[in-house]
C-alpha positions as a Markdown table, in Angstrom:
| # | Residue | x | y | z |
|---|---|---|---|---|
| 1 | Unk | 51.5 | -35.4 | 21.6 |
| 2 | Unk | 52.1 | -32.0 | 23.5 |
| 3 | Unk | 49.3 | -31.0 | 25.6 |
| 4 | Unk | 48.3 | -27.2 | 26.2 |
| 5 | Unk | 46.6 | -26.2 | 29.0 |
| 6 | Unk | 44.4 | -22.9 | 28.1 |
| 7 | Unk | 42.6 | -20.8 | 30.9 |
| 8 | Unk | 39.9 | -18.3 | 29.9 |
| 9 | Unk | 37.4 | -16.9 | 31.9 |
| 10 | Unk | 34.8 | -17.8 | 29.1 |
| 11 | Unk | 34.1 | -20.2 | 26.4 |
| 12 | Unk | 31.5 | -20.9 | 23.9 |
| 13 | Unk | 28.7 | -20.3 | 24.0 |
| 14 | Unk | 29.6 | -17.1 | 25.8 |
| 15 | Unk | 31.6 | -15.7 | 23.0 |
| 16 | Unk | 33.6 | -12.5 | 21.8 |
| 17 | Unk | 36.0 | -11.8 | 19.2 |
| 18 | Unk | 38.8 | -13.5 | 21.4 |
| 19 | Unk | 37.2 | -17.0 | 22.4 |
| 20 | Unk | 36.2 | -16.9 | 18.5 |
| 21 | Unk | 39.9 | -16.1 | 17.5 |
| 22 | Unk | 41.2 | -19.3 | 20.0 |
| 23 | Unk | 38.6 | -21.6 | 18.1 |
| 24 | Unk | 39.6 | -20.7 | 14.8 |
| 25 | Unk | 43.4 | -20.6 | 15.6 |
| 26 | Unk | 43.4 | -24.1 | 18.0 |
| 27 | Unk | 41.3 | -25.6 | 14.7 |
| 28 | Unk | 43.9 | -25.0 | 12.7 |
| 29 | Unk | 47.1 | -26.4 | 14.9 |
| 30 | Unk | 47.0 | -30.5 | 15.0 |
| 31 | Unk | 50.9 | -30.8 | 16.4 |
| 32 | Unk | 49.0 | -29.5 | 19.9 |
| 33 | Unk | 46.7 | -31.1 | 22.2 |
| 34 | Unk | 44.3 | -28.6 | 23.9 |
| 35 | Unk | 42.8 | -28.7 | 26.8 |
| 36 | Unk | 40.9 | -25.8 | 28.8 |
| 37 | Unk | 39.8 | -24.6 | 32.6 |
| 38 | Unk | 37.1 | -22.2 | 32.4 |
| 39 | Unk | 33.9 | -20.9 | 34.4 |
| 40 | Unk | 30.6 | -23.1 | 33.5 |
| 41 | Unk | 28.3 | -20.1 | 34.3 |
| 42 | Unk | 25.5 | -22.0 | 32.9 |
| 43 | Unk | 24.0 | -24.7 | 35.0 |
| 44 | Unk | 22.9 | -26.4 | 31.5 |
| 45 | Unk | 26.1 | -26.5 | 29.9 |
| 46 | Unk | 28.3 | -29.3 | 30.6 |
| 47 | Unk | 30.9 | -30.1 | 33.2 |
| 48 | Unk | 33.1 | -31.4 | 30.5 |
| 49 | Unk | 32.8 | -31.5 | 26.7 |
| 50 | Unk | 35.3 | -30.8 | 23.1 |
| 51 | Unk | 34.3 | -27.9 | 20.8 |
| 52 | Unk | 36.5 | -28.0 | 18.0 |
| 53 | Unk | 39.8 | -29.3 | 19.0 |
| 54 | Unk | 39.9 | -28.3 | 22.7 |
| 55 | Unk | 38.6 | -30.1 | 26.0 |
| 56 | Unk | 36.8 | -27.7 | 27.5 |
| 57 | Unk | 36.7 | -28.6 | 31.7 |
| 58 | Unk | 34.1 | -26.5 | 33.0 |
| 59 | Unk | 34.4 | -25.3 | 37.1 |
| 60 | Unk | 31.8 | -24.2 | 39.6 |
| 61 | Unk | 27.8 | -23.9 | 40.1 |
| 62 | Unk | 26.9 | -22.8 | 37.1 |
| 63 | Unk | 26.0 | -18.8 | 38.0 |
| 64 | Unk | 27.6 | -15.6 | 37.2 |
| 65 | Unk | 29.8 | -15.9 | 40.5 |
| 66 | Unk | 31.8 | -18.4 | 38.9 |
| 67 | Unk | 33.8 | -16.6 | 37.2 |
| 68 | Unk | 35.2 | -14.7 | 40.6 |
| 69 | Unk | 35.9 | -18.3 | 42.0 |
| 70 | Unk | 37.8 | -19.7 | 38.3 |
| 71 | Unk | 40.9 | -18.1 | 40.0 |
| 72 | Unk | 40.9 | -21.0 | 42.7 |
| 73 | Unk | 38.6 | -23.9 | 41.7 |
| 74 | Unk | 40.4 | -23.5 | 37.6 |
| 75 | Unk | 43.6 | -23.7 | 40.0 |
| 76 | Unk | 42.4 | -26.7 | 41.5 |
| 77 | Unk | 41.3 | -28.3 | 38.1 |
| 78 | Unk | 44.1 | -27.5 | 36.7 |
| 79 | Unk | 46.2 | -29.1 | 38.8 |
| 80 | Unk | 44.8 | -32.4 | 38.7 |
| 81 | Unk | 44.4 | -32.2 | 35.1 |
| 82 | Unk | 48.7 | -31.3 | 34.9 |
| 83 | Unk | 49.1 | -35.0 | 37.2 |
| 84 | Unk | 47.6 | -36.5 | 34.1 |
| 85 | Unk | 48.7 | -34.7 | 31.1 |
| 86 | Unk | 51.7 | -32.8 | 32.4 |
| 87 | Unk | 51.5 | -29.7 | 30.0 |
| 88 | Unk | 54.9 | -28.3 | 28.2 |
| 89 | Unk | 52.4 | -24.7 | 28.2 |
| 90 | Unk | 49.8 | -22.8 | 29.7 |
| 91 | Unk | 48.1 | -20.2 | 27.9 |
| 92 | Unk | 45.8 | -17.2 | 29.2 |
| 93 | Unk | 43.2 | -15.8 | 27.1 |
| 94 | Unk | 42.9 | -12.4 | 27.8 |
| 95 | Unk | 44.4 | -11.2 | 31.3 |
| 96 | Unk | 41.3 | -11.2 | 33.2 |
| 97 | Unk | 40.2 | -13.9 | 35.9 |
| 98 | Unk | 40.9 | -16.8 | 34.1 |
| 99 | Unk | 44.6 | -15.8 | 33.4 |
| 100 | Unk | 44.7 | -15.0 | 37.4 |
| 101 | Unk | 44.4 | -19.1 | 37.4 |
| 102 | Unk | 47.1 | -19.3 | 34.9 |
| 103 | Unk | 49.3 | -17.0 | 37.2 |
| 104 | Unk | 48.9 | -18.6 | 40.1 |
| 105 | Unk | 49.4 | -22.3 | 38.1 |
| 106 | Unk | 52.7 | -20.7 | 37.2 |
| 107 | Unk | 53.9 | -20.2 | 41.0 |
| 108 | Unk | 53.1 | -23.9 | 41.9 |
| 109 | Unk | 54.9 | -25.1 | 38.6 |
| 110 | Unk | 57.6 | -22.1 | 37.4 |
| 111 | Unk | 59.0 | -24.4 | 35.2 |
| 112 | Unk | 56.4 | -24.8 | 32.8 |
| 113 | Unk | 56.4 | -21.8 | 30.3 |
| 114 | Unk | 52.7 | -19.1 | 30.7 |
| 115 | Unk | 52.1 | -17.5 | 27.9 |
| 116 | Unk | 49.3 | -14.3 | 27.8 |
| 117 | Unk | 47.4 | -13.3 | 24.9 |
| 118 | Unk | 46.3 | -10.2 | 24.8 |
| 119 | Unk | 43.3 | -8.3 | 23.1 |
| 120 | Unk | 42.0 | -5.6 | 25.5 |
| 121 | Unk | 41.7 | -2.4 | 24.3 |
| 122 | Unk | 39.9 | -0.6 | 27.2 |
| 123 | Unk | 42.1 | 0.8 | 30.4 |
| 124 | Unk | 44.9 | 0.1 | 29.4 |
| 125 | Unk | 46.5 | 2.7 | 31.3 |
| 126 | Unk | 44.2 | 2.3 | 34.8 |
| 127 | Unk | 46.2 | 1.0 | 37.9 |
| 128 | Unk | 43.0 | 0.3 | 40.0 |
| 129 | Unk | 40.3 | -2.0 | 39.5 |
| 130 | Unk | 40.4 | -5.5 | 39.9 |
| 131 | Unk | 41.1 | -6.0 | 35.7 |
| 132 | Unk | 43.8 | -4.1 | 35.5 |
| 133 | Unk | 45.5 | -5.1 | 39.1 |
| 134 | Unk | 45.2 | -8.8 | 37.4 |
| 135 | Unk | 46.3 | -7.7 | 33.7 |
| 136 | Unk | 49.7 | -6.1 | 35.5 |
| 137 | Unk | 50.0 | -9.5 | 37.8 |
| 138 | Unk | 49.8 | -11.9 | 35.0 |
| 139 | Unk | 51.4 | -9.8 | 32.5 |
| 140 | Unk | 54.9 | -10.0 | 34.7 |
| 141 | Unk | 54.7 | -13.6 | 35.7 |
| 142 | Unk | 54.3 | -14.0 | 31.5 |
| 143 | Unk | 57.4 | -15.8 | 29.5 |
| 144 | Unk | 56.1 | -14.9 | 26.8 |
| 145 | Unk | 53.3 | -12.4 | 25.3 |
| 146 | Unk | 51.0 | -12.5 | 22.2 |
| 147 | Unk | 49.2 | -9.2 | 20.9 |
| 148 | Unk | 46.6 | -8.4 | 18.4 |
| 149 | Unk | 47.9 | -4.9 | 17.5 |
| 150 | Unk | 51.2 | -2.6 | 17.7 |
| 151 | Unk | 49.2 | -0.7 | 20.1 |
| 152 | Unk | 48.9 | -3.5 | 22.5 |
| 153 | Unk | 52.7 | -4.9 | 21.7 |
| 154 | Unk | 53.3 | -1.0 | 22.9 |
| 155 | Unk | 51.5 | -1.6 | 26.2 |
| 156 | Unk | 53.3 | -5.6 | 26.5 |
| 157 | Unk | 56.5 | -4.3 | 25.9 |
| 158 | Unk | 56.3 | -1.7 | 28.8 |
| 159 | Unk | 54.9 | -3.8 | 31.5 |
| 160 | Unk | 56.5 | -7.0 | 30.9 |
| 161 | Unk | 59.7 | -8.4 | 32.5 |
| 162 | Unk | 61.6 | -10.1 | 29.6 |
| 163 | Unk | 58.9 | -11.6 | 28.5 |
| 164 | Unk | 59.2 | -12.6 | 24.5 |
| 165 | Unk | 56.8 | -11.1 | 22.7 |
| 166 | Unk | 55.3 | -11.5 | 19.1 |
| 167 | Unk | 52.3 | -9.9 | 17.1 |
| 168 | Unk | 49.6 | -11.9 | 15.6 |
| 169 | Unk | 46.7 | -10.1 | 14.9 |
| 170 | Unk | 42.9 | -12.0 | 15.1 |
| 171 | Unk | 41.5 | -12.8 | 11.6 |
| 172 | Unk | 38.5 | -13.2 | 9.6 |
| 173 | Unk | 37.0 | -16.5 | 8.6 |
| 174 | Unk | 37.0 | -15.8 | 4.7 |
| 175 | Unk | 34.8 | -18.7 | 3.8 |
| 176 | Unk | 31.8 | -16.9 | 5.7 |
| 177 | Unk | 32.5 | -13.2 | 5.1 |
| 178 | Unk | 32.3 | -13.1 | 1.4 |
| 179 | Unk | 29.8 | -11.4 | -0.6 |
| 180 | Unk | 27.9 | -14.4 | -2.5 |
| 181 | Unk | 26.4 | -12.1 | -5.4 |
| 182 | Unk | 22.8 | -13.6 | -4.7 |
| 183 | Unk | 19.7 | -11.4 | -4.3 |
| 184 | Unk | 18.4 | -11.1 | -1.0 |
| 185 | Unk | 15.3 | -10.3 | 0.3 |
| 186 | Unk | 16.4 | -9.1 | 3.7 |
| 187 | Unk | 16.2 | -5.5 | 2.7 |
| 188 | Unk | 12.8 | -5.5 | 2.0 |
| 189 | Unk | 12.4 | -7.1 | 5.1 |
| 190 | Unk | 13.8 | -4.6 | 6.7 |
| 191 | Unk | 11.9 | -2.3 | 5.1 |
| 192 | Unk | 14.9 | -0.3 | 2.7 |
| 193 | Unk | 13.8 | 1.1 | -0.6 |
| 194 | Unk | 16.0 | 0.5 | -3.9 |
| 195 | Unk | 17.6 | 4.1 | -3.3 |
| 196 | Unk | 18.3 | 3.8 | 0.2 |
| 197 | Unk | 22.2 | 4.0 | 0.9 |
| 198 | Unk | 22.5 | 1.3 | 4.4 |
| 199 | Unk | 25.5 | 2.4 | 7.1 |
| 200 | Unk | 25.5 | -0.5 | 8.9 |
| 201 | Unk | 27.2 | -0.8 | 12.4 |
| 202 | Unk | 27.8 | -4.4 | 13.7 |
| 203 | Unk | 28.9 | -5.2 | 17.6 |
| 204 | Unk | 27.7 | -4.6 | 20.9 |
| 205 | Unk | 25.7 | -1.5 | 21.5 |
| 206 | Unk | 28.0 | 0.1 | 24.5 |
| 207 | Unk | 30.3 | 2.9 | 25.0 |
| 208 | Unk | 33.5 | 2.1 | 23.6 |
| 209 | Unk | 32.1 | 1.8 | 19.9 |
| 210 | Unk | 30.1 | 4.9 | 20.0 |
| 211 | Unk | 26.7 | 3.7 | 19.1 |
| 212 | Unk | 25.4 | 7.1 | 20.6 |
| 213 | Unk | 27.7 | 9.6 | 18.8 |
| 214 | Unk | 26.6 | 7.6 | 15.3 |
| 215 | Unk | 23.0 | 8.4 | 16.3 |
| 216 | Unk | 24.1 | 12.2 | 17.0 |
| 217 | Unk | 25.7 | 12.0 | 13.3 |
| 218 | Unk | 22.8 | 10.8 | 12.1 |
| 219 | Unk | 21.0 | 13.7 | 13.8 |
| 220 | Unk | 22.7 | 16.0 | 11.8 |
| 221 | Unk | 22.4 | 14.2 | 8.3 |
| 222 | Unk | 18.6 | 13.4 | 7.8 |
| 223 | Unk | 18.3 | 17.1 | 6.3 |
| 224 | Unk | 20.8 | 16.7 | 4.1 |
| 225 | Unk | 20.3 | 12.8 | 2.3 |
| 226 | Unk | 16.5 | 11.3 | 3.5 |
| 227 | Unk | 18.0 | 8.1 | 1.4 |
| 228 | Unk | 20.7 | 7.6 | 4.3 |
| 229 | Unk | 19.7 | 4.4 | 6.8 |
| 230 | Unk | 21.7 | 3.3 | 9.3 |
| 231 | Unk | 21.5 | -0.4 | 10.6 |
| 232 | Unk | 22.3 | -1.3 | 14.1 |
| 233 | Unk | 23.5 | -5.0 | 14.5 |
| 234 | Unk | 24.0 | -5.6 | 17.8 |
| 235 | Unk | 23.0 | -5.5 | 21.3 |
| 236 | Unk | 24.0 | -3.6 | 24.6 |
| 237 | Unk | 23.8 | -1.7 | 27.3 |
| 238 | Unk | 23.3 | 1.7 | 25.4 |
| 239 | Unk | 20.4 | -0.1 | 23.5 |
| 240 | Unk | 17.5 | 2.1 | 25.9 |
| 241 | Unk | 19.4 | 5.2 | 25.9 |
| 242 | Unk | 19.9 | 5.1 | 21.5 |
| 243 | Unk | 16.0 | 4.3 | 21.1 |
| 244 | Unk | 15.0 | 7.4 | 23.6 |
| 245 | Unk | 17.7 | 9.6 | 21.2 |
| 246 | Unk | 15.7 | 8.4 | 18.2 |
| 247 | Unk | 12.5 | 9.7 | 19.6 |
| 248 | Unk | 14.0 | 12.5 | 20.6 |
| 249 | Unk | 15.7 | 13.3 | 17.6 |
| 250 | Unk | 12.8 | 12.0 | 15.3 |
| 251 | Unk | 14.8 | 9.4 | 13.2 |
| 252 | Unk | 12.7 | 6.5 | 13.2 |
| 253 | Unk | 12.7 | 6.7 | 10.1 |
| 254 | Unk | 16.4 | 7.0 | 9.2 |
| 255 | Unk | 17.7 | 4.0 | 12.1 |
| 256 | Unk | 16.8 | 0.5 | 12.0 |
| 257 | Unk | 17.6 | -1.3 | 15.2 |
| 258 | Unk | 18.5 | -5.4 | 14.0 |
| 259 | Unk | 19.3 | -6.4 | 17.2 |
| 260 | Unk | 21.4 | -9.3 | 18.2 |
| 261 | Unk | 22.0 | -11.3 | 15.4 |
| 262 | Unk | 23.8 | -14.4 | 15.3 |
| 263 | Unk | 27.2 | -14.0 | 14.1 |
| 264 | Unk | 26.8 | -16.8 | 11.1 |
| 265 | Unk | 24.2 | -14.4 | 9.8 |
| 266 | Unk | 25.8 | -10.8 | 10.5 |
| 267 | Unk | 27.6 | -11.2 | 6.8 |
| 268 | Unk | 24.0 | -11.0 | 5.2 |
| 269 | Unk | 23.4 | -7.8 | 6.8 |
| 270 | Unk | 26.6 | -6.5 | 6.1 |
| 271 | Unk | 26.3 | -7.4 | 2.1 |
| 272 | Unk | 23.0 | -5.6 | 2.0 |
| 273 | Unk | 25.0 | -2.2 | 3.3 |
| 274 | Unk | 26.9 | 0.4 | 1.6 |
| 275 | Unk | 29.0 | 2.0 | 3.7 |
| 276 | Unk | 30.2 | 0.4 | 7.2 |
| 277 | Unk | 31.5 | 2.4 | 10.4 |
| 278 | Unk | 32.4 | 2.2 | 14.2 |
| 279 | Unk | 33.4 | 5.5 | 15.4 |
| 280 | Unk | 35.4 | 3.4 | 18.1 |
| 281 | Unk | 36.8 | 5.1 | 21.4 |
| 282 | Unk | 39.2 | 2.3 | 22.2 |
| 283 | Unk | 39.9 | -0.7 | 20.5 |
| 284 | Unk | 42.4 | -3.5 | 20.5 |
| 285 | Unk | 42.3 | -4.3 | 17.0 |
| 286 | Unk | 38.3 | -4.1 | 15.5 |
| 287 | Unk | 37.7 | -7.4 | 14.0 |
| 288 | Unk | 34.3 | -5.6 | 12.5 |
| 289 | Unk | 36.0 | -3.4 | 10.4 |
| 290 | Unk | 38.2 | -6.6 | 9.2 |
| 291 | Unk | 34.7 | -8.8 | 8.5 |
| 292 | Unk | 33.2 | -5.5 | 6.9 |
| 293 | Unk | 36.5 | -5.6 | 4.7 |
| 294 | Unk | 36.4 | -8.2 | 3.6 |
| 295 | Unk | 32.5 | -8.2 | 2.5 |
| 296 | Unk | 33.8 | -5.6 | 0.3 |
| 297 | Unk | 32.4 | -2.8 | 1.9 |
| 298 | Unk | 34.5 | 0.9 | 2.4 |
| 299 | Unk | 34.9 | 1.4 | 6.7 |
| 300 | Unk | 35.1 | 4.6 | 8.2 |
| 301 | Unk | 36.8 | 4.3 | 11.9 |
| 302 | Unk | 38.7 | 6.1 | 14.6 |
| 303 | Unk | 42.6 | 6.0 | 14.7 |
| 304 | Unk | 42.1 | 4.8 | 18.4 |
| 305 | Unk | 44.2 | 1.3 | 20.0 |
| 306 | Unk | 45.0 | -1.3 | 17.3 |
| 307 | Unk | 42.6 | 0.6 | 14.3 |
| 308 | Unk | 45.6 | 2.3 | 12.5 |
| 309 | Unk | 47.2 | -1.5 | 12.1 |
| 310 | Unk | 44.8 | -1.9 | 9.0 |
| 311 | Unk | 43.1 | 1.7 | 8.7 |
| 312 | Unk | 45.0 | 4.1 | 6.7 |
| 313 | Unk | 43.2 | 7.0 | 5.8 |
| 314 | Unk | 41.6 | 7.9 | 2.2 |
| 315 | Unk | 43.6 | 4.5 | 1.2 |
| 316 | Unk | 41.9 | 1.3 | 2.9 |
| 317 | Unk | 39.3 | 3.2 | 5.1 |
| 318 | Unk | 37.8 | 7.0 | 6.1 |
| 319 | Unk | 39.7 | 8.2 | 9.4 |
| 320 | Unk | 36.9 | 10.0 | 11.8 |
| 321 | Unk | 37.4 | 11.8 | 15.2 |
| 322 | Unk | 36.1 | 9.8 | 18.1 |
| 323 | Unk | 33.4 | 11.2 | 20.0 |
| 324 | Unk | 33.1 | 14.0 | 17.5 |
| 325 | Unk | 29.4 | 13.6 | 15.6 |
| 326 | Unk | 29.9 | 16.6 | 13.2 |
| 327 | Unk | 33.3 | 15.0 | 11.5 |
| 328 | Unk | 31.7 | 11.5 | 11.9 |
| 329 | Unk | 28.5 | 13.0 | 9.9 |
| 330 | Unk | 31.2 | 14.6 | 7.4 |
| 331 | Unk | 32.9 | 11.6 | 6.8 |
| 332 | Unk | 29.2 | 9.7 | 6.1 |
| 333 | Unk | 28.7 | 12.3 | 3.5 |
| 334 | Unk | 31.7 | 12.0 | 2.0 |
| 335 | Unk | 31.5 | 9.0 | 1.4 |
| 336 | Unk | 28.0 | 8.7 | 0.6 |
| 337 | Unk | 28.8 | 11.3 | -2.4 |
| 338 | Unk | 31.8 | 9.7 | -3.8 |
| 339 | Unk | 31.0 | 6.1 | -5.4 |
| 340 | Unk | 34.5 | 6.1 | -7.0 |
| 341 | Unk | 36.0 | 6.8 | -3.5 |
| 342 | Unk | 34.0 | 3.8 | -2.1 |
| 343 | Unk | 35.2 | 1.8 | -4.5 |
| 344 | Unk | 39.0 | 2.3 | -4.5 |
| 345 | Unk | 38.8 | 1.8 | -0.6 |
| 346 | Unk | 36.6 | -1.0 | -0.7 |
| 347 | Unk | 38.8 | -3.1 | -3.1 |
| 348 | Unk | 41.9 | -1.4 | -1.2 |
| 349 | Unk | 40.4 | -3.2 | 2.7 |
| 350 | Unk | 39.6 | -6.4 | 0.8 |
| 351 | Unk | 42.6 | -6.8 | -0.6 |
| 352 | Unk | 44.8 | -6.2 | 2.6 |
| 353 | Unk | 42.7 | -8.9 | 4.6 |
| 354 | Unk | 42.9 | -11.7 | 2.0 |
| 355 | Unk | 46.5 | -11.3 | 2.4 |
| 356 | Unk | 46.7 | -10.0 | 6.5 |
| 357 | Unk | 44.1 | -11.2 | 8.0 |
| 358 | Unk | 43.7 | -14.8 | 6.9 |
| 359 | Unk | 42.8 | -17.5 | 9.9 |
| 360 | Unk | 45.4 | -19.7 | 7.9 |
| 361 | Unk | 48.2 | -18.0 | 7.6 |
| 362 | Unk | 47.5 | -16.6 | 11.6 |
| 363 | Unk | 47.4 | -20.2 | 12.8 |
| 364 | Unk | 50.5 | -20.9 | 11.2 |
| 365 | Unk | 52.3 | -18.2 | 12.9 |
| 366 | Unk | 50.8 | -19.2 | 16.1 |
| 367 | Unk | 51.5 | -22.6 | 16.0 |
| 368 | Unk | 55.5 | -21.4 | 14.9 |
| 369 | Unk | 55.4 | -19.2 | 18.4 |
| 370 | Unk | 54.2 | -22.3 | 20.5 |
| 371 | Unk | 57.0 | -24.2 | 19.4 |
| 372 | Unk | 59.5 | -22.1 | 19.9 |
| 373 | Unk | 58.4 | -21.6 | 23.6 |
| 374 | Unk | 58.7 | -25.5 | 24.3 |
């Protein structure tokens, strides 16, 4: 059997869309053994232990430092672990520390074919900074490239050096994101009334999703429709700053903070919304528009990073200006008005990722790439 060797910087249970994406892609492929150096982080997790079909190998003291030290002691793994299994690939998730591994794995065996995925959709275009020094590094020691989004095939394509490149976007597990027609108590729970119209919002509460432009929108709305709620799902680092703005602004009674939820349980918040948005600065695809799609819910995003590859505007979602709370609050309305509008968009989305976006058909595709790299 053919042995991958996959460095990341993180694994499960530290998680985001692209350790999710590796899971659901690797436990699809069974012509490919995988194996992974990554930071433990965690003193409790385990040195070494398989989560799905990858052997995770786990390097350092189990503290945030380790991921600074992956480049070196992942080398060092990684190198023993090649004496053993000699790998036909290595493969970087994401260009960030653990890909710095990968790169410098490469120089001690140039022979064996490094291939980068990438998913970033923040600085892309910053020189400085130890991120983007490391994306440019492993980018041009790559032989080959995968990317999520045209917009980040755009970015590969310009600082690669002959690397081959392909585009396969990150999916949505279809068995779990499906409306399941039952009724739910959760609104109630949440305290929403039977007229209430929900906005929901689902990721991490920081800048680049614009948590605190949706709060200004909402500012701006609770005149016009008292029946409007919106529902945060999600934690951050904007979390403090949206609650003082809801004082401020007076809408606790028009935003309902969730929290962090765990991601098996975000589609029952998203099947008890109406309307679902992320008025995104940057963005390398938006795999929470694709999950909100496919609940069969109408999106409203920015045209920012990979968002246009699935968001076309008025036909599978609302287009808004980023940063921009009056058009964002325009676009709510609009929608909020329109039920046939919802509709036609809403089957529109969900039709485009049961055919697009299926983990099946993406593993495939993968798996297709790999072998033509060996």
């Amino acid at each position: 059997m053919r042995k991958v060797l996959i460095f990341s910087t993180a694994y499960f249970p530290f998680i985001g869309g692209a350790e999710v994406a590796l899971k659901q892609v690797t436990d699809r492929i069974s012509d490919f053994e995988f194996d992974m150096v990554t930071a433990r982080l965690r003193k409790d997790l385990k040195r070494q232990e398989k989560i799905g079909n990858i052997n995770v190998y786990r390097v350092g003291f189990g503290s945030k430092i380790d991921k600074l030290i992956l480049p070196i002691l992942g080398l060092f793994k990684a190198v023993r672990l090649n004496e053993k299994n000699k790998y036909c690939l290595i493969y970087g998730l994401l260009a960030s520390y653990g890909s710095l591994g990968a790169y410098f794995f490469k120089i001690l065996h140039p022979r064996i074919p490094l291939l980068i995925n990438l998913q970033e959709g923040k600085d892309l275009k910053g020189r400085f900074g130890a991120k983007n020094i490391i994306r440019r590094l492993v980018i041009k020691r790559a032989n080959a490239i995968t990317v999520i989004s045209n917009y980040l095939k755009e970015f590969a394509e310009k600082n690669s050096i002959n690397a081959k490149i392909e585009l396969i976007p990150n999916g949505v597990d279809l068995n779990q994101f499906k409306p399941s027609n039952q009724e739910s108590d959760l609104r109630s729970t949440l305290g929403l009334k039977q007229e209430d119209m929900v906005v929901v919002t689902h990721g991490r509460l920081v800048e680049k999703n614009g948590p605190i432009d949706l709060i200004k929108a909402f500012n701006i709305l609770k005149e016009k429709n008292s029946n409007l709620k919106l529902l945060l799902v999600g934690d951050g680092l904007q979390r403090q700053k949206i609650e003082d703005l809801i004082l401020e602004y007076g809408l606790k009674n028009n935003v309902i903070m969730a929290g962090e939820i765990p991601s098996e349980n975000v589609h029952r918040y998203l099947e008890i919304s109406d309307i679902s948005i992320r008025p995104s600065l940057t963005e390398g695809l938006g795999n929470s528009f694709l999950e909100a799609m496919a609940m069969g819910l109408p999106v409203i995003g920015t045209l920012v990073g990979g968002i246009p590859d699935f968001l076309k505007d008025n036909e599978t979602g609302i287009a808004c200006k980023p940063g921009d709370a009056q058009d964002i609050a325009d676009k709510i309305e609009l929608l909020a008005q329109d039920k046939e509008l919802r509709q036609r968009i809403a089957e529109n989305g969900k039709n485009l990722v049961l055919e697009k976006y299926n983990w099946n058909n993406i593993a495939i595709k993968l798996d297709n790439f790999l072998n033509t790299l060996i």
